[in-house]
Steps between C-alpha positions, in 0.01 A plus 500: 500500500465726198734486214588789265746617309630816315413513081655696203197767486406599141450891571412807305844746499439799732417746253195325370377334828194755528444403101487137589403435835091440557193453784442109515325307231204444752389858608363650179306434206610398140387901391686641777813367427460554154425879607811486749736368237390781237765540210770327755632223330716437810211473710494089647168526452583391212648158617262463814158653347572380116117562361610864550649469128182304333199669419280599797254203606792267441498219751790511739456108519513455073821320448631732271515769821767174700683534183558877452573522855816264425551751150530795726726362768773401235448833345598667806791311566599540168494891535680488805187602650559206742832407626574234680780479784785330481570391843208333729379733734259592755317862496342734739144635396424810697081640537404783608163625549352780676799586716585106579760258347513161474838235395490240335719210341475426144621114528450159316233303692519112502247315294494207734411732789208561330427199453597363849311779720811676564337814322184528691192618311175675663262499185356284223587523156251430194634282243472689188670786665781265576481376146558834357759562717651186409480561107649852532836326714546247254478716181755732656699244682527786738298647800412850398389600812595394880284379787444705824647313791505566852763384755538477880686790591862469528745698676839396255257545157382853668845651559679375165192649289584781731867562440436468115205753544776750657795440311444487170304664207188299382484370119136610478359768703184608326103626557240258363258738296140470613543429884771710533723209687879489534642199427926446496689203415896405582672217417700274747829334360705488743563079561486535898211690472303270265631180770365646773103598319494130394662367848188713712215349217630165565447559901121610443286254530221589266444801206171633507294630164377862534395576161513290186352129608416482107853590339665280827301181357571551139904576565488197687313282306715593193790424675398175574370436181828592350677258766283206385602561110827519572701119477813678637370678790709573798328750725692783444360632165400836532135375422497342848412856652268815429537918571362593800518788745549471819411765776535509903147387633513824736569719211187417285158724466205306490193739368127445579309297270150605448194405362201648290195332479168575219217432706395459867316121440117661505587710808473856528784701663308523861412127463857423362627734873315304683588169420890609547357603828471098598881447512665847488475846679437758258599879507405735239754750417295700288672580158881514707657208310608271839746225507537192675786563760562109634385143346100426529398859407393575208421818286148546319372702218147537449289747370756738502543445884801310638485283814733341733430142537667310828389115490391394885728324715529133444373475114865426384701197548817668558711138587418409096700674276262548198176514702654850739591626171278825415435391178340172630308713746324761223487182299332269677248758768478778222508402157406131537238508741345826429561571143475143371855514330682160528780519266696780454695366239182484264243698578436808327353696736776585693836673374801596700732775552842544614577743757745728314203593321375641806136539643438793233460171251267358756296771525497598119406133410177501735395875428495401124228283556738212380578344826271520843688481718874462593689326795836606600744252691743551756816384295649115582856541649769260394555288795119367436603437141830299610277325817285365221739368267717386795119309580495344138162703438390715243360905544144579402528638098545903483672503826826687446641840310855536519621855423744601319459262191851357356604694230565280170808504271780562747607148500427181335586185578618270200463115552710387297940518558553670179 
């Protein structure tokens, strides 16, 4: 059963929320943040993306970067640029994007669940990511930035999010810059209210990481680093849990993730066709951008031509959870066995692209002469993603793109009582 509990959120005051608050660490490059941040000293890129204030070129590994990360979050607090709550609570994070809005639950996820399987995870996580994770939690004895959770849906969670989201006034209520998102925040106080959220976690019998597999290792790891250290331990120190988000498993937009690839392995474009022709039906939709309407069909770009690619009945093992899985499919019959790419993790002739990019990125990419071609996927839905970390397996690598991103800044969890 899944433990959480409510936290005393270090937040920016509401007038300088859209000063402070941030896109993820992950999404963007060292110069883009340092473009994004400008002249805002405010700006947690700052804390999150600290080479932004050394010269350009300066490593956002060099150990001086860990330590002005921990300079800037103690100058924000000390400018009241950070505040932290009294009172432990729990907080509703609202999304919306294009038209659609999503709720989650900004909560205090259990170490231990990590560690025991109770927080399911679908991908694998690299080491020195981890690492770097690890180094910026410890310097700030904080989490700066909360993990995307999914939960099974839940009628009681649905309607008190609900009343809140009807009755009363949100503390942020903003438009991220760039995407043009709305995101809106409230806080819950109320003791009955706070009961009942941690009273439905504890009846679920499993979390489930959307986003974030890298920051959920590090928070964790921390925390039981810290638990080790500590002679006096008890289990309720507030390093024994990390910030995460938690949305409805219905409410969630997976986007398509697609792939680019340099070269066609030797083959020209009619040979390349024709090989496809083995395992799929092909239809060319001339230069009317097509996309794949169910799993198994796939979208093609190719010479400035686009073509709809269904694979023949009986290629896909749809009883094994990873092997039905699209990405497995284009994997293993496309880029694999035609195109001689084995790893997508390291090989450099393949890139990827996430679907809110759209297939004008596609297209650009391949009519630049960078790319040769590009493959669009029908997008993974979240019951697959839940089936296989129910199964104990792990998804393909590039196989997900959750949109909208969690906005940065509007919480942070502290992990120590203080």
């Amino acid at each position: 059963m899944a433990t959480i509990k409510p936290f005393r959120g270090l937040r920016p005051p509401k007038e300088l929320v859209e000063q402070v608050e941030s896109r993820p660490y992950d999404v963007l490059e060292s110069e883009e943040a340092r473009v994004e941040a400008g002249d805002n000293e405010k700006s947690l890129y700052h804390i999150i993306k600290p080479e932004i204030n050394f010269p350009v070129g300066t490593s956002e590994y060099d150990p001086r970067v860990y330590e002005e990360a921990a300079r800037q979050f103690q100058k924000f607090q000390d400018n009241g640029w950070l505040i932290q709550d009294k009172d432990e609570h729990y907080y509703i994070y609202a999304q919306t994007m294009n038209g659609k809005t999503q709720y989650g639950l900004v909560i205090g996820a259990y170490v231990e669940d990590y560690m025991n399987g109770v927080i399911k995870k679908h991908e694998l996580t690299r080491r020195d990511k981890e690492e770097d994770r690890m180094k910026h939690v410890r310097v700030n004895n904080a989490n700066m930035e909360p993990v995307f959770f999914a939960y099974p849906d839940n009628e009681v969670l649905d309607k008190l999010i609900m009343r809140y989201v009807a009755n009363y006034q949100p503390e942020y209520d903003f438009i991220a810059p760039i995407d043009g998102f709305g995101h809106k925040l409230w806080v819950i106080s109320d003791a009955t209210d706070i009961a009942t959220i941690t009273e439905e976690f504890r009846k679920m019998p499993a979390l489930y990481i959307a986003d974030g597999h890298h920051r959920s290792a590090a928070a964790a790891l921390v925390g039981a680093e810290k638990a080790k250290q500590n002679p006096n331990h008890k289990g309720d120190e507030e390093y024994n849990y990390f910030m995460a988000v938690a949305f409805q498993a219905s409410q969630l937009t997976i986007l398509d993730y697609n792939r680019v690839v340099k070269d066609l392995n030797g083959r020209t474009p009619e040979e390349f066709l024709a090989a496809l022709a083995e395992d799929f039906d092909i239809e060319c939709q001339g230069k009317e951008r097509v996309h794949p309407s169910r799993k198994h069909q796939f979208s093609l770009y190719l010479d400035g031509y686009w073509y709809l690619l269904t694979l023949h009945d009986g290629l896909a093992d749809d009883s094994d959870p990873i092997g039905g899985l699209d990405v497995s499919v284009s994997s293993n019959l496309i880029l694999d066995k035609l195109l001689n790419i084995k790893d997508l993790r390291s090989d450099k002739r393949i890139d990827f692209v996430g679907g809110l990019r759209g297939y004008e990125e596609l297209e650009r990419r391949v009519d630049s002469g960078e790319m040769k071609m590009a493959l669009a996927l029908y997008p993974v839905s979240m019951q697959e993603i839940m089936n296989i970390a129910d199964s104990g397996k792990i998804m393909p690598p590039k196989a997900t793109w959750f949109e909208p991103k969690l906005r940065s800044g509007l919480v942070i969890h502290k992990l120590s009582n203080d």
